[in-house]
N, CA and C atoms as an extended XYZ file, in Angstrom:
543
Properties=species:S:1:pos:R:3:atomname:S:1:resname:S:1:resid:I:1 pbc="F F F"
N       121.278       55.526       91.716 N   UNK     1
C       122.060       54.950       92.806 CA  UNK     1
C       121.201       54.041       93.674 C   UNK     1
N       120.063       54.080       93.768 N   UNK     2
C       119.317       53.697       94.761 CA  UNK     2
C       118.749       52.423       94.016 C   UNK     2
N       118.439       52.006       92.826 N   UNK     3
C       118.154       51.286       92.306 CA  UNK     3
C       118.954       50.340       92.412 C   UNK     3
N       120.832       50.256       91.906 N   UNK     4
C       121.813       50.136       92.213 CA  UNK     4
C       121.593       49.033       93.875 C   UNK     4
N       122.015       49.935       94.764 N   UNK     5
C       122.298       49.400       96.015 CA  UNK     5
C       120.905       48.500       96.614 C   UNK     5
N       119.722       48.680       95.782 N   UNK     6
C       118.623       47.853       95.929 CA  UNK     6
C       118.875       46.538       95.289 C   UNK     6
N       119.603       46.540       94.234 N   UNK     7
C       119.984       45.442       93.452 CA  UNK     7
C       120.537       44.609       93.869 C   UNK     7
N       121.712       45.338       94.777 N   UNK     8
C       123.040       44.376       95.671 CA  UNK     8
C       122.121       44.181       96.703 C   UNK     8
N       121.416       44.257       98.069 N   UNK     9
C       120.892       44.280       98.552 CA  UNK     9
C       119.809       42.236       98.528 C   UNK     9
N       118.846       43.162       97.188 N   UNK    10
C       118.470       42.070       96.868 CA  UNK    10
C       119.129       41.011       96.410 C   UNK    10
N       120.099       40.741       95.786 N   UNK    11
C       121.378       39.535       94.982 CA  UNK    11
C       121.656       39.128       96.248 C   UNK    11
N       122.124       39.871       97.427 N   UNK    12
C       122.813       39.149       98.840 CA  UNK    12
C       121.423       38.563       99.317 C   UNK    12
N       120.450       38.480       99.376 N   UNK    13
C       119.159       38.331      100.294 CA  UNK    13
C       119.245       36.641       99.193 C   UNK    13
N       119.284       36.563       98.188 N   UNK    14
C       119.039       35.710       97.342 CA  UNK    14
C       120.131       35.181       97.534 C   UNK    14
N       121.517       35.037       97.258 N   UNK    15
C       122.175       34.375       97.163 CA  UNK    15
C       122.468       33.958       99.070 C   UNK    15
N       121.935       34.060      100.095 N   UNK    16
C       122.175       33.549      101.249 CA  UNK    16
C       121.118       33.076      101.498 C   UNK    16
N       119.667       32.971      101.043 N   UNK    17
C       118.675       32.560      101.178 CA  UNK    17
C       118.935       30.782      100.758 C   UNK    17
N       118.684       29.675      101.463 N   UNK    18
C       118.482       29.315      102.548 CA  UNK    18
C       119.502       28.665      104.057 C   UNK    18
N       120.538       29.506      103.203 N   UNK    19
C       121.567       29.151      104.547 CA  UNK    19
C       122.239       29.929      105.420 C   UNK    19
N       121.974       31.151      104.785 N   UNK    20
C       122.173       31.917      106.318 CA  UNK    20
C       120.752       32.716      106.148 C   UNK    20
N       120.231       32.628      107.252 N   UNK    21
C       119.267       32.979      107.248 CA  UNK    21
C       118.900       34.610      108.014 C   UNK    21
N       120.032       34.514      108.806 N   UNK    22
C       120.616       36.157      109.144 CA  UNK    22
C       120.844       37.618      108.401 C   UNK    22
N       121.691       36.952      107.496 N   UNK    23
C       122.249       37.664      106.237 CA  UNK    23
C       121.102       37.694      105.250 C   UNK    23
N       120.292       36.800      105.234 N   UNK    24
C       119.510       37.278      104.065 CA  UNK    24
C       118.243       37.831      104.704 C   UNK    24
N       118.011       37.708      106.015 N   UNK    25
C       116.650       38.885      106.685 CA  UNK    25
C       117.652       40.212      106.396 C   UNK    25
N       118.637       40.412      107.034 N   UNK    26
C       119.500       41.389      107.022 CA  UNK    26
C       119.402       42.336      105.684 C   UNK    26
N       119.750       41.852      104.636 N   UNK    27
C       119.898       42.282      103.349 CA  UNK    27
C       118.633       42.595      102.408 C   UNK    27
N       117.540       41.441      103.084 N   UNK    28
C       116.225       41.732      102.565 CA  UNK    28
C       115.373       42.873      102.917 C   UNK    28
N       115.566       43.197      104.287 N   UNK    29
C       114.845       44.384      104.762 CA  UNK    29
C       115.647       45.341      104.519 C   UNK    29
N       116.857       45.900      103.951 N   UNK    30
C       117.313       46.872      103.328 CA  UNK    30
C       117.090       46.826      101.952 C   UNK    30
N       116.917       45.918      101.294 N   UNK    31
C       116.179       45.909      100.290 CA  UNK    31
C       115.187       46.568       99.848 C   UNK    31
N       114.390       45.804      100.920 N   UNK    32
C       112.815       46.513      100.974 CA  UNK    32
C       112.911       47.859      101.511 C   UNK    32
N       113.868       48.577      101.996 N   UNK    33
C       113.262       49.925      102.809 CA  UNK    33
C       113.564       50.619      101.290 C   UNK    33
N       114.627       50.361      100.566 N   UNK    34
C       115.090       50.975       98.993 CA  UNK    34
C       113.550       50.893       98.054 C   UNK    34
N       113.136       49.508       98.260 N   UNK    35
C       111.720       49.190       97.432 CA  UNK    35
C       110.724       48.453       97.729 C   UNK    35
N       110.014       49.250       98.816 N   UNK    36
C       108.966       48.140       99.355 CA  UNK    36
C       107.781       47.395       98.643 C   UNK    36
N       107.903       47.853       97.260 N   UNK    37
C       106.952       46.993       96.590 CA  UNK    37
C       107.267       46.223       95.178 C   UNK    37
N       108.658       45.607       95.617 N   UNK    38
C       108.961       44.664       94.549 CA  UNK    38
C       108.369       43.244       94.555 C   UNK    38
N       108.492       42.728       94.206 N   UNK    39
C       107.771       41.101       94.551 CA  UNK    39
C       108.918       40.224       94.182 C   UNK    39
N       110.022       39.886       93.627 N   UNK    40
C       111.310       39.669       94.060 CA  UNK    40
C       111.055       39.692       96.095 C   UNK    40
N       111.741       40.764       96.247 N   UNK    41
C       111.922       40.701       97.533 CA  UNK    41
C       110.525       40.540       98.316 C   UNK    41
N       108.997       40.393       98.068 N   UNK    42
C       108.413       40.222       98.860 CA  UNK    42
C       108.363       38.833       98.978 C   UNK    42
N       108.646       38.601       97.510 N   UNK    43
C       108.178       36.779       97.357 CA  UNK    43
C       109.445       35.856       98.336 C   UNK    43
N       110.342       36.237       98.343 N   UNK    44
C       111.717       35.785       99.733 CA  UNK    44
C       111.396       36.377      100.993 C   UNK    44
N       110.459       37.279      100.972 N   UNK    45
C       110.553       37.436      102.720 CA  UNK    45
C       108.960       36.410      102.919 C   UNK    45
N       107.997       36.075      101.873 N   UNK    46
C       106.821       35.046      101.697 CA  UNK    46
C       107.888       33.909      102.293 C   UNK    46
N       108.511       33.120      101.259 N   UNK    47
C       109.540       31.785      101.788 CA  UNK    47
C       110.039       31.677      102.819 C   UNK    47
N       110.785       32.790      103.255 N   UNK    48
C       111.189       32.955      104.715 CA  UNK    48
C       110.042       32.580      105.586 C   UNK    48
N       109.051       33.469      106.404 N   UNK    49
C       107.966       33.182      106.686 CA  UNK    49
C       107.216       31.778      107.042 C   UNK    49
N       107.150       31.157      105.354 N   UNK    50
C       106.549       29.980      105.048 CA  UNK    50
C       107.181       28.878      105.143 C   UNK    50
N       108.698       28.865      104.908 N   UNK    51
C       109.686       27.828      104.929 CA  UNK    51
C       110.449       27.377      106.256 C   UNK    51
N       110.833       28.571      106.296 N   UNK    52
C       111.682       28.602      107.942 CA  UNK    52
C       110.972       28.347      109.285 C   UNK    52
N       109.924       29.365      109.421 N   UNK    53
C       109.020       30.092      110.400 CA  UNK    53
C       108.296       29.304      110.366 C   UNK    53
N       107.318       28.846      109.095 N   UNK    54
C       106.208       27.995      109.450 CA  UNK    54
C       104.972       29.071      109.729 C   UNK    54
N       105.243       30.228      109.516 N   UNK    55
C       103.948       31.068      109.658 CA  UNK    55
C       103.210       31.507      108.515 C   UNK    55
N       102.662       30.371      108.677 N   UNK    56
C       101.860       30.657      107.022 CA  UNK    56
C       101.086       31.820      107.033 C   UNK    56
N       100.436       32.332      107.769 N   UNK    57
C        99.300       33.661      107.693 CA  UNK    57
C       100.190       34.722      107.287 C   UNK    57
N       101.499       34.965      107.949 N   UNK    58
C       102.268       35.948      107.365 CA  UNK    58
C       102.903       35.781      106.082 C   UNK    58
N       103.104       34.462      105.888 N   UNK    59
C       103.339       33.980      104.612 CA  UNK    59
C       102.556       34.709      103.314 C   UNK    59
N       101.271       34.422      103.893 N   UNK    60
C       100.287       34.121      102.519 CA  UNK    60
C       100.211       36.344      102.549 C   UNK    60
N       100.564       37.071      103.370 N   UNK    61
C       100.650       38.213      103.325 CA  UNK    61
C       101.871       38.724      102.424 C   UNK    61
N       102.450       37.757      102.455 N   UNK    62
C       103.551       38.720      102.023 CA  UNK    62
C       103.218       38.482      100.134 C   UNK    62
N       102.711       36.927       99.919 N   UNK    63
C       102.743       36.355       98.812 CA  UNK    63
C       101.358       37.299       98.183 C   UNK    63
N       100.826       37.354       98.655 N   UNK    64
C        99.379       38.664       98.414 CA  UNK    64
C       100.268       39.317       98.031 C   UNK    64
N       100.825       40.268       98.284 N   UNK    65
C       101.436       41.457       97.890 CA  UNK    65
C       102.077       41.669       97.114 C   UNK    65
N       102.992       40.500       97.054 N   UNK    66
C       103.641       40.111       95.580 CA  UNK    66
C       103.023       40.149       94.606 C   UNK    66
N       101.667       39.298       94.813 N   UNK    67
C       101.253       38.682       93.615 CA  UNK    67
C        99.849       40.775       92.831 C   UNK    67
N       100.031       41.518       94.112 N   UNK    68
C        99.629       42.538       93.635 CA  UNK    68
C       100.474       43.085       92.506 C   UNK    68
N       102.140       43.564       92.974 N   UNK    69
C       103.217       43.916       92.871 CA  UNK    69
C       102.926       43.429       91.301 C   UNK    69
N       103.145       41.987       90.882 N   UNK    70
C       103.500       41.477       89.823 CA  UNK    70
C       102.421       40.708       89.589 C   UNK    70
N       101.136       40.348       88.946 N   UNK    71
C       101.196       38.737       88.861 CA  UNK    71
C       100.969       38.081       87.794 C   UNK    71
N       102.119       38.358       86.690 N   UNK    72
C       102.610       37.566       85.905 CA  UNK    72
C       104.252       37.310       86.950 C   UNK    72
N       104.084       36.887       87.663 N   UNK    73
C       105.296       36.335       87.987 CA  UNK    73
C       104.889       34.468       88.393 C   UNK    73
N       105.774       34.089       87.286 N   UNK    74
C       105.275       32.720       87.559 CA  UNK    74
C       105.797       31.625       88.515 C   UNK    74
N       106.566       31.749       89.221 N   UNK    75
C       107.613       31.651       90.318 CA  UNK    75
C       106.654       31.499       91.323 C   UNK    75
N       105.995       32.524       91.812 N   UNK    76
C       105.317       32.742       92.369 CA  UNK    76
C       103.887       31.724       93.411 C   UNK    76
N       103.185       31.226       91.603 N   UNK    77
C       102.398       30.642       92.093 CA  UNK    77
C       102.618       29.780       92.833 C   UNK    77
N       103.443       28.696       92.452 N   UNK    78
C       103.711       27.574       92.980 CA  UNK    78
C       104.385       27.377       94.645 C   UNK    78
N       104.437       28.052       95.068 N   UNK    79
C       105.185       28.394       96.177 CA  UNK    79
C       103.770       28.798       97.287 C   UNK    79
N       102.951       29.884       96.665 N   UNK    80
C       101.873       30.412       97.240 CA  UNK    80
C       100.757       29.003       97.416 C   UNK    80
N       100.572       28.479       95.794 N   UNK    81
C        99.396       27.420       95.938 CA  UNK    81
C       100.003       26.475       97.685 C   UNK    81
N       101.394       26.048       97.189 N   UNK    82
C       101.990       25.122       98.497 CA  UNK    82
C       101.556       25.467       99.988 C   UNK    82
N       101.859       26.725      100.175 N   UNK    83
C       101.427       27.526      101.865 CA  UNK    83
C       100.080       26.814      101.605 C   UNK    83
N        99.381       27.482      100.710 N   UNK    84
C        98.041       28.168      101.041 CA  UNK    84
C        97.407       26.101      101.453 C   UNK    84
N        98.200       24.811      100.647 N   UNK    85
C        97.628       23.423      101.197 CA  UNK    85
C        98.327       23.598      102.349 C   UNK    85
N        99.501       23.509      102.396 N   UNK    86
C        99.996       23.586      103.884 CA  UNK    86
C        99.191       24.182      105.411 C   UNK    86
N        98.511       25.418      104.966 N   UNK    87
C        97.718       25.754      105.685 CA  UNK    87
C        96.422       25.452      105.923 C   UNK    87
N        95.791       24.644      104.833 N   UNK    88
C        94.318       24.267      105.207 CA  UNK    88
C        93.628       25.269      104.670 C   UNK    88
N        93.711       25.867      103.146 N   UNK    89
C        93.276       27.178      102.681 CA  UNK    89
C        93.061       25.965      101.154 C   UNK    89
N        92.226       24.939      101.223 N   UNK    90
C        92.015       24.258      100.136 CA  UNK    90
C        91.086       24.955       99.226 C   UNK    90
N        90.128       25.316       99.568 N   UNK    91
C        89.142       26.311       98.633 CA  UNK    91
C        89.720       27.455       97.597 C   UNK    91
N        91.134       28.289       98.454 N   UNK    92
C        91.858       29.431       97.966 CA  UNK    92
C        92.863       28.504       96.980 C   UNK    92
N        93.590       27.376       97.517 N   UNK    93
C        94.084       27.057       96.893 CA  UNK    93
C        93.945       26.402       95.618 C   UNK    93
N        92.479       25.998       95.402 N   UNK    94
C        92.008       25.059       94.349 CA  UNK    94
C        92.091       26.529       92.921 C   UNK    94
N        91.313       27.709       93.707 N   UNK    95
C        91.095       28.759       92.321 CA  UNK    95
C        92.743       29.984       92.223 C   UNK    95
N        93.640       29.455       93.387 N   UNK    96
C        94.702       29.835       92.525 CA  UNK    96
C        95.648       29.134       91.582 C   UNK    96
N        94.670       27.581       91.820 N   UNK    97
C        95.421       26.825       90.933 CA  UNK    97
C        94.705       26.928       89.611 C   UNK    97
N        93.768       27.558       89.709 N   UNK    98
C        92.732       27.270       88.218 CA  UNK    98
C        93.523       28.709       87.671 C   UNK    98
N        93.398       29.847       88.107 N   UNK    99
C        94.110       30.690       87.143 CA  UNK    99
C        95.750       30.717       87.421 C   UNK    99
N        96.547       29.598       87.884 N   UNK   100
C        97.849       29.705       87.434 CA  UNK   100
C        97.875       28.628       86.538 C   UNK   100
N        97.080       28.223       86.070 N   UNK   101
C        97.398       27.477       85.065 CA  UNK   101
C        97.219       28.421       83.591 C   UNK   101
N        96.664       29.366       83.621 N   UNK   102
C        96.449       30.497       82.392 CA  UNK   102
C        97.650       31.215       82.465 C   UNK   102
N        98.714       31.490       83.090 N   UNK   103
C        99.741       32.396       83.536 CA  UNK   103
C       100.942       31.383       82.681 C   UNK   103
N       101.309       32.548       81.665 N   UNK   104
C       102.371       31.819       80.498 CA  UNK   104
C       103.715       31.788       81.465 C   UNK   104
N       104.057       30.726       81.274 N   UNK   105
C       105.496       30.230       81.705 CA  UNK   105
C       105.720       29.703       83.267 C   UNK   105
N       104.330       29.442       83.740 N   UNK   106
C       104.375       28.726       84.912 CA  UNK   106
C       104.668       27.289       84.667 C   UNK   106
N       105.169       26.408       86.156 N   UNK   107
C       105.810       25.244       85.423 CA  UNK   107
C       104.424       24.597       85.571 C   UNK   107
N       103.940       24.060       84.514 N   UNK   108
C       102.888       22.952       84.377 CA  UNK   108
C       102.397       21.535       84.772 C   UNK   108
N       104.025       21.069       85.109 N   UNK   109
C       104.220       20.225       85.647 CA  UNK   109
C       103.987       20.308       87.599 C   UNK   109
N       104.682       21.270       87.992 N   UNK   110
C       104.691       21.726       89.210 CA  UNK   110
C       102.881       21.887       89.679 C   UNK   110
N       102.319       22.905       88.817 N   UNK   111
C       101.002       23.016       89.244 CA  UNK   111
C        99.991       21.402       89.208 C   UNK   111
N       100.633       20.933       87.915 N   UNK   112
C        99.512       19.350       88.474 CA  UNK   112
C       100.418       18.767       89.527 C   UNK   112
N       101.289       18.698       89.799 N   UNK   113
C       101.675       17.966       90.964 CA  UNK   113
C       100.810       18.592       92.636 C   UNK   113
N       100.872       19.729       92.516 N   UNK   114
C       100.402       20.357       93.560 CA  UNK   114
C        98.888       20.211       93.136 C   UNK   114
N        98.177       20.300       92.073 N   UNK   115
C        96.662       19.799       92.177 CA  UNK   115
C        96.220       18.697       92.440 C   UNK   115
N        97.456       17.512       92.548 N   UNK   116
C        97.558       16.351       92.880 CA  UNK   116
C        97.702       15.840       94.447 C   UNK   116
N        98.497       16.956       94.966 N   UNK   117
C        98.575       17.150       96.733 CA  UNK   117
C        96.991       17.300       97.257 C   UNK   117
N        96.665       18.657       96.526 N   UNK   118
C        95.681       19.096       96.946 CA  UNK   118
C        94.333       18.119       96.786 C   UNK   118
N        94.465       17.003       96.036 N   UNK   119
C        92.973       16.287       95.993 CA  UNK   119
C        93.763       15.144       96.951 C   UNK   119
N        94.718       14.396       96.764 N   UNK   120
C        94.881       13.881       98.048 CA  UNK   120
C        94.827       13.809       99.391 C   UNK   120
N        95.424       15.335       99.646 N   UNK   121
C        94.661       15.568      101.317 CA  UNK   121
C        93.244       15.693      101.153 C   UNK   121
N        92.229       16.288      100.574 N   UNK   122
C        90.941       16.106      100.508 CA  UNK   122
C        90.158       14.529      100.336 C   UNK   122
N        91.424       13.437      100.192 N   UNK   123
C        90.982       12.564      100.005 CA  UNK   123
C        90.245       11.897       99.016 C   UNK   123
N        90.560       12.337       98.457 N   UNK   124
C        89.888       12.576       96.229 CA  UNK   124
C        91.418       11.543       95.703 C   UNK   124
N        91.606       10.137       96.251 N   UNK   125
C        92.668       10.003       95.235 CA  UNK   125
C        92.594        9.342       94.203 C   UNK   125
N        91.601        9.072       93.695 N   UNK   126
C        92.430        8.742       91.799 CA  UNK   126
C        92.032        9.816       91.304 C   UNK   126
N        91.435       10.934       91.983 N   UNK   127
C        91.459       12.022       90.964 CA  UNK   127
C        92.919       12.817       91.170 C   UNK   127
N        93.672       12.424       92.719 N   UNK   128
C        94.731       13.053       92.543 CA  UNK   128
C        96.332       12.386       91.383 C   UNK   128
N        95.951       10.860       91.426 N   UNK   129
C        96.580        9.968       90.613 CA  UNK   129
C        96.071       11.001       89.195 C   UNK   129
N        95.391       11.019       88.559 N   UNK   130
C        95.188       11.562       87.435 CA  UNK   130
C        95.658       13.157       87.296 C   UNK   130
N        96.099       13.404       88.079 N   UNK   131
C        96.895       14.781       88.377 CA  UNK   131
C        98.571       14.292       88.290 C   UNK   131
N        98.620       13.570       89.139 N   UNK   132
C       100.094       13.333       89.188 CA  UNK   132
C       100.531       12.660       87.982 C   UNK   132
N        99.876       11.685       86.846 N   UNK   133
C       100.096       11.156       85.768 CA  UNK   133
C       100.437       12.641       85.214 C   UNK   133
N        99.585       13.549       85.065 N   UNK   134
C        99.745       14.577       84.100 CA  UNK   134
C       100.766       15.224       84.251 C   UNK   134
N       101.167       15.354       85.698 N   UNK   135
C       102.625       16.424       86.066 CA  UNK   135
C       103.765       15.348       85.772 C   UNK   135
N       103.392       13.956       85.461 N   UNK   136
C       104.993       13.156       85.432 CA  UNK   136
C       104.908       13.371       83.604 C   UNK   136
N       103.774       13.429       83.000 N   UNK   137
C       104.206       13.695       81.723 CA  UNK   137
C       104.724       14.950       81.647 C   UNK   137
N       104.688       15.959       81.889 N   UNK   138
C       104.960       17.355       81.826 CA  UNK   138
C       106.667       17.186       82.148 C   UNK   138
N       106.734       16.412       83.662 N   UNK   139
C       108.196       16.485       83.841 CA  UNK   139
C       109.311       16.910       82.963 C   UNK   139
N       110.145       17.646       83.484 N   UNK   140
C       110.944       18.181       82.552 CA  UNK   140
C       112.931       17.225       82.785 C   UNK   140
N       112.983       16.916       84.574 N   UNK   141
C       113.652       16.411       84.384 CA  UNK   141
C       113.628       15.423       85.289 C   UNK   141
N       114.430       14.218       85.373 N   UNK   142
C       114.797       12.590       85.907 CA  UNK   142
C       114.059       12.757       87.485 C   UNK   142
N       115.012       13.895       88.342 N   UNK   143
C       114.534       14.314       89.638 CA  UNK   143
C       113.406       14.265       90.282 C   UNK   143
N       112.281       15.545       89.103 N   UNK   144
C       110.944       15.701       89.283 CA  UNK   144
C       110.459       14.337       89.027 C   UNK   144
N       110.499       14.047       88.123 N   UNK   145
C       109.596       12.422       87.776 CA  UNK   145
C       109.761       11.418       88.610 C   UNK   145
N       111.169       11.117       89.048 N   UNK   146
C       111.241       10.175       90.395 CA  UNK   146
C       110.052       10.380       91.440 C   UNK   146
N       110.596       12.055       91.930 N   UNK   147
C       109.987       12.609       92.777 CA  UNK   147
C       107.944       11.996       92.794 C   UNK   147
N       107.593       12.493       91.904 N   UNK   148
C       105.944       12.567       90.894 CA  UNK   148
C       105.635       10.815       91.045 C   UNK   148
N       106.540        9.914       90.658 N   UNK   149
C       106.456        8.691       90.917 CA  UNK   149
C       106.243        7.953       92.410 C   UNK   149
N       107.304        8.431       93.016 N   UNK   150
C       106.797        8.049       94.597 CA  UNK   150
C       105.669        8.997       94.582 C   UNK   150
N       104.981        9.627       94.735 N   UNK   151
C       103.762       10.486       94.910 CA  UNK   151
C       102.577        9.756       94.285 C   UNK   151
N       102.659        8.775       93.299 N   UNK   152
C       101.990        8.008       92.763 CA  UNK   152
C       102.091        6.514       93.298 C   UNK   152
N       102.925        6.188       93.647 N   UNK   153
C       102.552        4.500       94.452 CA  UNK   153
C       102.482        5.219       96.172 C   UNK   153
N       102.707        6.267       96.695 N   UNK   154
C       101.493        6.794       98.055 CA  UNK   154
C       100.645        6.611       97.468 C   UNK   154
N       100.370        7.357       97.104 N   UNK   155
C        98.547        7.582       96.674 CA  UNK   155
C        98.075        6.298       96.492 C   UNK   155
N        98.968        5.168       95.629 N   UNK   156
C        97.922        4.199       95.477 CA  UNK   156
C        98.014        3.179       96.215 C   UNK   156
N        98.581        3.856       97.581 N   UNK   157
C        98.675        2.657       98.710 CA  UNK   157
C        97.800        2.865       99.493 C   UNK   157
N        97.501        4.175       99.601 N   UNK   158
C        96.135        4.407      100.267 CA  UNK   158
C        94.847        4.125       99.578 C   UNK   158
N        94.408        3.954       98.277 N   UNK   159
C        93.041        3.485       97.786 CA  UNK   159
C        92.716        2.276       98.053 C   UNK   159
N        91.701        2.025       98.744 N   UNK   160
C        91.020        0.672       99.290 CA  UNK   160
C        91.710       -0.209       98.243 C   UNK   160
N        91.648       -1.372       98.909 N   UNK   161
C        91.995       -2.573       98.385 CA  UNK   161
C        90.315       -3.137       97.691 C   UNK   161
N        90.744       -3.601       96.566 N   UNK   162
C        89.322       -4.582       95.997 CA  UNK   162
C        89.254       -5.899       96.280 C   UNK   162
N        88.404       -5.974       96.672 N   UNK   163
C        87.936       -7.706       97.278 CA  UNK   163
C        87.834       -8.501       96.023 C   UNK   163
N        88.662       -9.780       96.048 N   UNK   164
C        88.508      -10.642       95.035 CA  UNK   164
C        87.523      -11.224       94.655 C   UNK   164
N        86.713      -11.455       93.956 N   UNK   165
C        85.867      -12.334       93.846 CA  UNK   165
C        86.306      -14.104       93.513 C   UNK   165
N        85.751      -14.944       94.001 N   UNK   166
C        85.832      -16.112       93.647 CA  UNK   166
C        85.543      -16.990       92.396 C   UNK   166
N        86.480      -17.170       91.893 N   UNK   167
C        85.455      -17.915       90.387 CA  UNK   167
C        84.813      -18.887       91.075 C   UNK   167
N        84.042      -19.200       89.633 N   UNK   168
C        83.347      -20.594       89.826 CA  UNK   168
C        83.515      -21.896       90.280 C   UNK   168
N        85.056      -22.012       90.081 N   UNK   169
C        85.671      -23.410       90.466 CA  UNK   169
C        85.627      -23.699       91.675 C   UNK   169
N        86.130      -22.226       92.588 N   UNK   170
C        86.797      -22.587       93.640 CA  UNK   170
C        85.612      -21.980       94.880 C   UNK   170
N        84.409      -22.121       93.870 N   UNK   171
C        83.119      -22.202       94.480 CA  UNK   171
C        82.850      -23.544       94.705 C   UNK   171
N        83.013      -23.918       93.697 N   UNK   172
C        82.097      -25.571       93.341 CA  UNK   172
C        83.444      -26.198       94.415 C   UNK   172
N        84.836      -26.341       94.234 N   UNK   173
C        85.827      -26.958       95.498 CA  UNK   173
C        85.096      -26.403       96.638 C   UNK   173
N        84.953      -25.607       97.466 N   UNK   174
C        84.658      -25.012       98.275 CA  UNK   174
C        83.180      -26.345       99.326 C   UNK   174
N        82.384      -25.968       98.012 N   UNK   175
C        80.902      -27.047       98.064 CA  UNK   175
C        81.541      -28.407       98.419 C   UNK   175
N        82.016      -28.555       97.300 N   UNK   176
C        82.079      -30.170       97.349 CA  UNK   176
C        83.092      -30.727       98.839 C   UNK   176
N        84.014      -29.494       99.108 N   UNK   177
C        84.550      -30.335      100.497 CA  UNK   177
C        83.726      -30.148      101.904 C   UNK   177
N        82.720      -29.265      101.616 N   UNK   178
C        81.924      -28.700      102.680 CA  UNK   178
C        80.633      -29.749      102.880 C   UNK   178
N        80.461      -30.891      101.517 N   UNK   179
C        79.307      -32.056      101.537 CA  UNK   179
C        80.375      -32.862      102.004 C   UNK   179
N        81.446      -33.211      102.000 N   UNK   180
C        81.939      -34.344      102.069 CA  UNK   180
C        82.299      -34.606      103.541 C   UNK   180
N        82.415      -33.399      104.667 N   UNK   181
C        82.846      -33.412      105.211 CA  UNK   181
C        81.750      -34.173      106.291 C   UNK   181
């Protein structure tokens, strides 16, 4: 029975998650009092937290716990790597991106896009361009790749501009109106 009414519990927390945001704290913490160590429900009260709230420290607590709970849950990473740039946790975030990329059935695409965030704010960008090439090949559909595409002409609006060099000609024009004058 208890498994049961944990189930409904959790389905309402999920299916009102992100628009009522009442109903699904509501439903989530009865959830959790049925099973406080699912990662389902920790990983939605993580989003809550991280999405709504903006409190990433409680965020990245709840997503810890999850990722104890479960961590082959591949859902997961991508959501956690996000806080953890959002927050300025680039170091944590670089080596949970190195082992979610070993974690079968994470989206591949998603993680180079986000290894692609992550060298951009560090200011690393054609190494983040070479990230985002890799997540637009991965793309799975029209949306993401749009998406991956604008993320790629940012990035390359910010890399210095290269100074032209002058050919030869418009050396020698240059000379010759500069004697004549």
């Amino acid at each position: 029975m208890e498994t049961n009414a944990y189930n409904i519990y959790l389905f309402k927390a999920l299916d009102a998650y992100p628009y009522n945001l009442e109903e699904t704290i509501e439903s989530l913490n009865y959830a959790l009092s049925y099973n406080p160590k699912d990662a389902e429900a920790l990983l939605l009260k993580a989003k809550v937290f991280a999405y709504q709230l903006r409190d990433y420290e409680t965020a990245k607590q709840y997503f810890e716990e999850a990722m104890v709970q479960n961590m082959e849950m591949p859902k997961l990473y991508s959501e956690y790597i996000f806080v953890l740039i959002q927050n300025e946790d680039y170091l944590e975030a670089q080596r949970l991106l190195e082992y979610a990329f070993k974690i079968k059935a994470t989206d591949k695409g998603v993680l180079h896009l986000l290894q692609g965030q992550l060298h951009e704010v560090q200011k690393a960008y054609k190494t983040a361009l070479k990230s985002f090439k890799e997540a637009k090949e991965l793309g799975r559909n029209s949306g993401f790749i749009d998406f991956v595409e604008n993320e790629i002409s940012r990035v390359k609006a910010k890399l210095p501009k290269k100074k032209k060099k002058k050919s030869k000609t418009n050396k020698r024009k240059e000379k010759t109106k500069n004697c004549s004058k």
